[in-house]
C-alpha positions as CSV (number, residue, x, y, z in Angstrom):
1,X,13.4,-14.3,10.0
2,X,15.2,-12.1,7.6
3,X,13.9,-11.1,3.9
4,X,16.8,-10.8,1.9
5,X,17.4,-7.5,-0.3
6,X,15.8,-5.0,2.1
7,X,16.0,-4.6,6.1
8,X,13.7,-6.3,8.3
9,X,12.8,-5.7,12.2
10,X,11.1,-7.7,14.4
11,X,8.7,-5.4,16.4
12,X,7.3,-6.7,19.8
13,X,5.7,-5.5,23.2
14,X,3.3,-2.5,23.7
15,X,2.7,0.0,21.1
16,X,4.9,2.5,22.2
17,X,7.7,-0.4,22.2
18,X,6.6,-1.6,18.8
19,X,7.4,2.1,17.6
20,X,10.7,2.7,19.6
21,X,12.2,-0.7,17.8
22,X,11.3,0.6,14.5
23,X,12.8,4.0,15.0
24,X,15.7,2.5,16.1
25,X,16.0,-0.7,14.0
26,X,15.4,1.8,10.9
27,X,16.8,5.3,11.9
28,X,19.1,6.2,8.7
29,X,15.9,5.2,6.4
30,X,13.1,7.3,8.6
31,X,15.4,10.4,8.7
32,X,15.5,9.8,5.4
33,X,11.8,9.2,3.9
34,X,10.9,12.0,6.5
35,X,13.5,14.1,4.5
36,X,12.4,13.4,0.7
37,X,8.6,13.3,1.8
38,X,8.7,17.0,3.0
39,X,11.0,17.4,0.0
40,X,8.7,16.0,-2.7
41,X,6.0,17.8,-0.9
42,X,7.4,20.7,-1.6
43,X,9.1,19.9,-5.1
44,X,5.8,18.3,-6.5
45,X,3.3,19.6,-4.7
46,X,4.1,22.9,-4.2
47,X,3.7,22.8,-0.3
48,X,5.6,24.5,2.0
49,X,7.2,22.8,5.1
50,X,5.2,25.1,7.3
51,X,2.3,23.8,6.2
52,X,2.8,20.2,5.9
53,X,3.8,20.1,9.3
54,X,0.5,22.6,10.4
55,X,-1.6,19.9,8.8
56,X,0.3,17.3,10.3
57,X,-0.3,18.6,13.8
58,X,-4.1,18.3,13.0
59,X,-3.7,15.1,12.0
60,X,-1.3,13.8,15.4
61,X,-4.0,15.3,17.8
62,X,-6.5,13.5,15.9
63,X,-4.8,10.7,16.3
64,X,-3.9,10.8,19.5
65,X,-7.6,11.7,20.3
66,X,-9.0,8.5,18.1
67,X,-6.2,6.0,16.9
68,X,-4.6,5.7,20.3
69,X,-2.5,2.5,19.9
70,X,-1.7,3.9,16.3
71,X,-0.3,7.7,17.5
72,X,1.9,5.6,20.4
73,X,3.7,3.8,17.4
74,X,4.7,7.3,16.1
75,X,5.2,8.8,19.3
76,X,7.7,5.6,19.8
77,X,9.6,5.6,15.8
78,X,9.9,9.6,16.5
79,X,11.8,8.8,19.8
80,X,13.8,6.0,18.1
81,X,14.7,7.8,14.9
82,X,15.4,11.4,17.0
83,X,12.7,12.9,13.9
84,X,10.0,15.3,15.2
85,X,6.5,13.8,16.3
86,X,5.2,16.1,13.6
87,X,7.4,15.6,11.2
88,X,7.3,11.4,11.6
89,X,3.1,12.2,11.9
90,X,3.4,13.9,8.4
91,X,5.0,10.9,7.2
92,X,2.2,8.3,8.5
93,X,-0.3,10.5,6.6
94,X,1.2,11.4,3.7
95,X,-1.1,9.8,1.6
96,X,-3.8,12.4,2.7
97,X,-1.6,14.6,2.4
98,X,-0.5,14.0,-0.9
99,X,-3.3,12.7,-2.7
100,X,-5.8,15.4,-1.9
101,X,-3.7,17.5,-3.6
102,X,-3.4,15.2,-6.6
103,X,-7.0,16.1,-6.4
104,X,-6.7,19.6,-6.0
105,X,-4.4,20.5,-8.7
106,X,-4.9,17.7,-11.6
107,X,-2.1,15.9,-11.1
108,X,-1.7,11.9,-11.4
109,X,-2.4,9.8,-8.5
110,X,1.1,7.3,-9.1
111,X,0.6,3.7,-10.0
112,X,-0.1,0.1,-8.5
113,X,-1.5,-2.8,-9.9
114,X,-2.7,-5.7,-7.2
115,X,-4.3,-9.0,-8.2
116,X,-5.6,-12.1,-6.8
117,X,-5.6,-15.3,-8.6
118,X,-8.1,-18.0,-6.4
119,X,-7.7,-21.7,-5.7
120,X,-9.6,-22.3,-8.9
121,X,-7.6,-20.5,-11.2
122,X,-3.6,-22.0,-9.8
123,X,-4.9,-25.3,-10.5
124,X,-6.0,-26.3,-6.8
125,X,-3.1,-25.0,-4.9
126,X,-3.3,-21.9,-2.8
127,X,-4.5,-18.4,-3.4
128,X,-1.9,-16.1,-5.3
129,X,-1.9,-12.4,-3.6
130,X,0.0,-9.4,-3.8
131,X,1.0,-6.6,-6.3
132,X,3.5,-4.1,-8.1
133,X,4.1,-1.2,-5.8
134,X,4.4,1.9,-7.3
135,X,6.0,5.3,-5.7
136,X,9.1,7.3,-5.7
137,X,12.1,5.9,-6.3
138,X,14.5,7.0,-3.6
139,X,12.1,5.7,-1.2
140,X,13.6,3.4,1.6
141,X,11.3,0.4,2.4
142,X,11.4,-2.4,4.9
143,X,9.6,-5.6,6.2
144,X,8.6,-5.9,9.4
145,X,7.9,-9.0,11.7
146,X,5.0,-7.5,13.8
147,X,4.0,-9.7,17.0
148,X,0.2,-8.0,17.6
149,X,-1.2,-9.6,20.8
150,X,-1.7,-13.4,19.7
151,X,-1.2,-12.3,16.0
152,X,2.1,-12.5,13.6
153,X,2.0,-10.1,11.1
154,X,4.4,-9.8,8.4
155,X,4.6,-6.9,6.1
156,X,6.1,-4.4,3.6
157,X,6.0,-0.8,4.3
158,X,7.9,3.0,4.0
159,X,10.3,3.3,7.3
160,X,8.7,5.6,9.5
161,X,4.8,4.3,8.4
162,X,4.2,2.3,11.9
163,X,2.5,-0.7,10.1
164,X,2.5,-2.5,6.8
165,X,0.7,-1.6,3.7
166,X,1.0,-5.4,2.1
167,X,1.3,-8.6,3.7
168,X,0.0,-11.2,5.5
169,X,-0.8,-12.6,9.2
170,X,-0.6,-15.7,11.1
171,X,-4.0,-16.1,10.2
172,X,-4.0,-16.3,6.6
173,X,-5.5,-12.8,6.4
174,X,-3.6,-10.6,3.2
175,X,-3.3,-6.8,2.2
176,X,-2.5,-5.3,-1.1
177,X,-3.4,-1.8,-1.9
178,X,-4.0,0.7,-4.7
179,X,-4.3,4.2,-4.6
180,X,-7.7,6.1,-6.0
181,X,-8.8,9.7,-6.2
182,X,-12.1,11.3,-6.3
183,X,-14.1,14.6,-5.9
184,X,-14.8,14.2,-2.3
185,X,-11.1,13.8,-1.3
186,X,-9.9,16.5,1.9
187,X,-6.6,16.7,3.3
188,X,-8.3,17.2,6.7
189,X,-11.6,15.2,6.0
190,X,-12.9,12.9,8.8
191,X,-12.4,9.3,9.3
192,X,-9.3,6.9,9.4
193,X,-6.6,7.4,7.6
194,X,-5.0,4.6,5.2
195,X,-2.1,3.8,6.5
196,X,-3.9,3.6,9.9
197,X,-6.7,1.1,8.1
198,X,-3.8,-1.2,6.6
199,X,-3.2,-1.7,10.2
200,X,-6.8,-2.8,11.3
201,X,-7.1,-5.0,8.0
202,X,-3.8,-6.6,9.0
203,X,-5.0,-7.3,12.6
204,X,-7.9,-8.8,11.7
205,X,-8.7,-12.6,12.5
206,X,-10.8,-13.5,9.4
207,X,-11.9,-12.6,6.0
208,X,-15.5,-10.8,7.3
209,X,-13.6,-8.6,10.1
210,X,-10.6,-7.7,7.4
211,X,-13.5,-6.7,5.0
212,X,-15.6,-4.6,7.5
213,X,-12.1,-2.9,8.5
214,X,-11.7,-2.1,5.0
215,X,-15.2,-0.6,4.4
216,X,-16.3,0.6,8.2
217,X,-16.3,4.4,9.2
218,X,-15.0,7.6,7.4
219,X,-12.2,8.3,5.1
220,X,-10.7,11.2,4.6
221,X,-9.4,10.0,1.2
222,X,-10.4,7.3,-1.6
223,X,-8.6,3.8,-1.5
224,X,-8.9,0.8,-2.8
225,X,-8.4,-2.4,-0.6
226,X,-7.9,-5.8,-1.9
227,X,-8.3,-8.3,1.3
228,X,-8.0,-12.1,0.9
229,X,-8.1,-15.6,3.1
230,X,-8.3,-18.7,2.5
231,X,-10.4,-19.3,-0.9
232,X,-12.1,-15.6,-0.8
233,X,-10.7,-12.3,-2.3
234,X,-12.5,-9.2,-2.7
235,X,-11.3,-5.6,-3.5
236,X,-12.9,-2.4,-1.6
237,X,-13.0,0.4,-3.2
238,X,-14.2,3.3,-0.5
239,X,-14.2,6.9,-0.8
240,X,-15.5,9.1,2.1
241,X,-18.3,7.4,3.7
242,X,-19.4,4.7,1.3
243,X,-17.7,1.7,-0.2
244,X,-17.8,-0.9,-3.0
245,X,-16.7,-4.5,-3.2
246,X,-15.4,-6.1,-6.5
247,X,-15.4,-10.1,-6.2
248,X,-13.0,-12.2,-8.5
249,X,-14.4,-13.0,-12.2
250,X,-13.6,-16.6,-13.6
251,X,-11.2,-17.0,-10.6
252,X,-9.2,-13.5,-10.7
253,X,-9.1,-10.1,-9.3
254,X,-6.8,-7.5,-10.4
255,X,-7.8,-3.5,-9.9
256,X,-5.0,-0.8,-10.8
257,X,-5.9,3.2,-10.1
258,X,-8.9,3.4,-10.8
259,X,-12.7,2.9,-9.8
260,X,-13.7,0.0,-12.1
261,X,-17.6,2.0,-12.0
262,X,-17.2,5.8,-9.9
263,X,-21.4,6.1,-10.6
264,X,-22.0,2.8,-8.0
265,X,-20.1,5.4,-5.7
266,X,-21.5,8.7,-6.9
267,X,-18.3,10.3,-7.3
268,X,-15.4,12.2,-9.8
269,X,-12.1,10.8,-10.1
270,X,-10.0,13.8,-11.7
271,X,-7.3,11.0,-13.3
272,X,-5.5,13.1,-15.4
273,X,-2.8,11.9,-17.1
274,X,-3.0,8.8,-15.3
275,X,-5.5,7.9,-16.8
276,X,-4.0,5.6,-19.8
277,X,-1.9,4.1,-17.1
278,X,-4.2,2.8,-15.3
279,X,-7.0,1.1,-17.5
280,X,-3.8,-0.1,-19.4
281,X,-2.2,-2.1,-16.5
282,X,-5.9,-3.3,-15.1
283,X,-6.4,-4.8,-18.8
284,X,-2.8,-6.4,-19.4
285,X,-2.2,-7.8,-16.3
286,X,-5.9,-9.2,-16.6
287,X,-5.6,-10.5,-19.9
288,X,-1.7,-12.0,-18.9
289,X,-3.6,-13.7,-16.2
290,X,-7.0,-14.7,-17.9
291,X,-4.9,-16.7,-20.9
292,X,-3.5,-19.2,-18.8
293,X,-5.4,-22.2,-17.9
294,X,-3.5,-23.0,-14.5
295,X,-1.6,-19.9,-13.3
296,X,1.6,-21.1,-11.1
297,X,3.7,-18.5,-9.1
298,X,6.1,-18.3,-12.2
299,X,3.3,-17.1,-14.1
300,X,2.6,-14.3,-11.8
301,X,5.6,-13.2,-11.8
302,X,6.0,-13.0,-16.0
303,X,2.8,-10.7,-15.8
304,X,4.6,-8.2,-13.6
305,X,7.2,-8.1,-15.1
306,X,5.2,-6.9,-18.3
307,X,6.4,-3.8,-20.0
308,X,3.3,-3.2,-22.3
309,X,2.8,0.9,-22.4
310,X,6.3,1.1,-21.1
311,X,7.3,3.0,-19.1
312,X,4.0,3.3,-17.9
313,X,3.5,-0.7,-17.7
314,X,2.7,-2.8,-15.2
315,X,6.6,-3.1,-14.2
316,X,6.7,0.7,-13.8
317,X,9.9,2.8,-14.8
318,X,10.2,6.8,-14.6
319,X,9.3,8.4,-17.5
320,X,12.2,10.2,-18.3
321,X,9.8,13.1,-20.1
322,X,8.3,14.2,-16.8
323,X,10.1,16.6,-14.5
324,X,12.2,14.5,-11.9
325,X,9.8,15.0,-9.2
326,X,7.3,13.4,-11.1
327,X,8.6,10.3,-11.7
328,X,7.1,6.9,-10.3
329,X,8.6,3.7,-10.3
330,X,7.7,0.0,-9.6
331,X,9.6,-0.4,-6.0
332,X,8.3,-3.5,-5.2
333,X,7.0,-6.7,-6.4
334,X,5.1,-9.1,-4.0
335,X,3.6,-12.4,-4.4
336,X,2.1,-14.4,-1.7
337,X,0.6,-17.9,-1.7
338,X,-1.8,-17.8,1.4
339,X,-2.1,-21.3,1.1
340,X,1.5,-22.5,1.6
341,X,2.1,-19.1,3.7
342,X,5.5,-18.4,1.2
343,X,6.3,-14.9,-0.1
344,X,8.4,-14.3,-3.1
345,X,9.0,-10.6,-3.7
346,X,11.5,-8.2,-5.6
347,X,12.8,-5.2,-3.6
348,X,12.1,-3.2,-6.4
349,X,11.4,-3.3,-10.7
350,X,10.5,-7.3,-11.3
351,X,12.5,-7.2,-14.4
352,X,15.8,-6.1,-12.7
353,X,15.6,-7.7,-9.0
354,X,14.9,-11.0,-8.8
355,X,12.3,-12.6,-6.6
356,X,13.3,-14.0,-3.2
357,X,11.3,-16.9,-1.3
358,X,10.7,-16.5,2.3
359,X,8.9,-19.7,3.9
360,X,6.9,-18.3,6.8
361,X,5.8,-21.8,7.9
């Protein structure tokens, strides 16, 4: 199955096989990401290469040590990509990387806007799921067809990250994610990293296990995680080692970038300028979605193309008055009906790629 617009492998066998097929099925866009995430390390952050790749030599024994299946798939993309196990680790836990030092310095923590709209809000039909991804622009992104033991997992993700980040399995089981800062964010802290806890949502059989892989354990770093199956949907906002879960008002969830209540949590979040982003595309794409009596897949995909607060809207574009490393930019729009198992998505700003339909059947 191919999804038009970006490239797609199918991924099969043991871990380390599952890896090896990705480094090869996507070498030109992991060399690549590895480049411009050491670059915009660097560039943005101020970060050397030495020390990204110390820290993510920390990070690969940990994994190895804890995340076995997980550090295989790197091991297996570094081998197919011919990219350093360090540098391809780095890559995989980037988000730790990068967002504790969003933390550390003030900076803004980038921009996505997820939503779920229930059964009883589309007018009986199936649950609508997915978001606006927001990151750098040059990024090179894929979907991959994941066979996981008895479990088909379909997904969108960075090349070089060894699972998806949103998407969907054969079990009705969905993923969208938002990123979150707060006080208690370390680089180095304990606990699971994101990308490796996308992975164990993704593989879970059923709503409860998804939502206990969302809020179980340590974190190094805050995240929000909206799960759904079926007729339930709930977003988990967790920091280090406690978590939060939002449930769907008058049939719709939507969370952006920041913790709808940080004192349920005890924490900080240092939002900077982020901060009007954020509340701004959690209340418009609420509001776009609250007015409608029946919302129909058409209807989701008006609301993200919304450019209220442009160019800091819900359809994201880079702000042409920050520095060039600081830009952010909606790079993909995804919106699944976990009813009818159909995704439509746009491989990057909704209001300039148009959706594609894949029937996953």
């Amino acid at each position: 199955m191919e999804f038009p617009g970006l490239p797609t492998v199918r991924l099969a066998g043991s871990p380390t096989e599952i890896g090896l097929q990705h480094g090869i099925g996507l070498r030109r866009q992991v060399r690549h990401n590895a480049d411009l995430c050491l670059t915009r390390m660097r560039e943005e952050l101020g970060l050397a290469g030495a020390t990204v790749l110390r820290r993510a030599r920390l990070w690969w024994e940990r994994l190895r040590a804890d995340e076995a299946a997980y550090a295989a798939m790197v091991r297996g993309i570094a081998r197919g990509a011919g990219v350093p196990i360090s540098v391809v680790t780095a890559l995989n836990v980037r988000y730790e990387l990068m967002y504790s030092e969003y933390v550390r310095q003030g900076l803004a923590a980038t921009a996505c806007t997820s939503f779920a709209v229930l059964p009883e809000k589309t007018g009986g039909g199936g649950m609508l799921f997915g978001e606006n991804w927001d990151w750098i622009p040059e990024v090179d992104t894929a979907w991959l067809s994941l066979a996981w033991g008895e479990l088909r997992i379909w997904g969108f993700t960075e090349a070089g990250i060894a699972g998806p980040k949103i998407g969907l399995n054969s079990e009705g089981v969905a993923l969208a994610v938002n990123g979150l800062v707060s006080d208690v964010d370390r680089w180095d802290g304990p606990g699971r990293p994101f990308h490796v806890r996308c992975l164990g949502i993704l593989t879970a059989t059923g709503f409860e296990q998804a939502v206990d892989a969302a809020r179980d354990g340590l974190s190094p770093c805050s995240a929000c995680f909206l799960v759904g199956q079926g007729e339930r949907a709930v977003a988990v906002e967790r920091v280090l080692d406690r978590a939060q879960n939002w449930e769907p008002e008058m049939g719709v969830l939507v969370h952006a970038n920041h913790f709808l209540d940080p004192d349920r949590l005890g924490i900080v979040q240092p939002l900077a300028e982020e901060r009007e982003s954020t509340y701004l595309r959690q209340s418009r794409l609420r509001t776009l979605l609250d007015v409608r009596r029946s919302v129909a897949v058409e209807d989701v995909q008006e609301a993200l193309r919304d450019h209220e607060g442009h160019p800091s809207s819900v359809c994201r574009h880079p702000d042409p008055a920050l520095p060039h490393h600081a830009r952010y930019a909606t790079r993909a729009s995804v919106v699944m009906d976990l009813h009818a198992r159909r995704v439509q998505y746009a491989a990057g700003p909704p209001c300039m790629d148009p959706y594609v339909e894949i029937d996953l059947g």
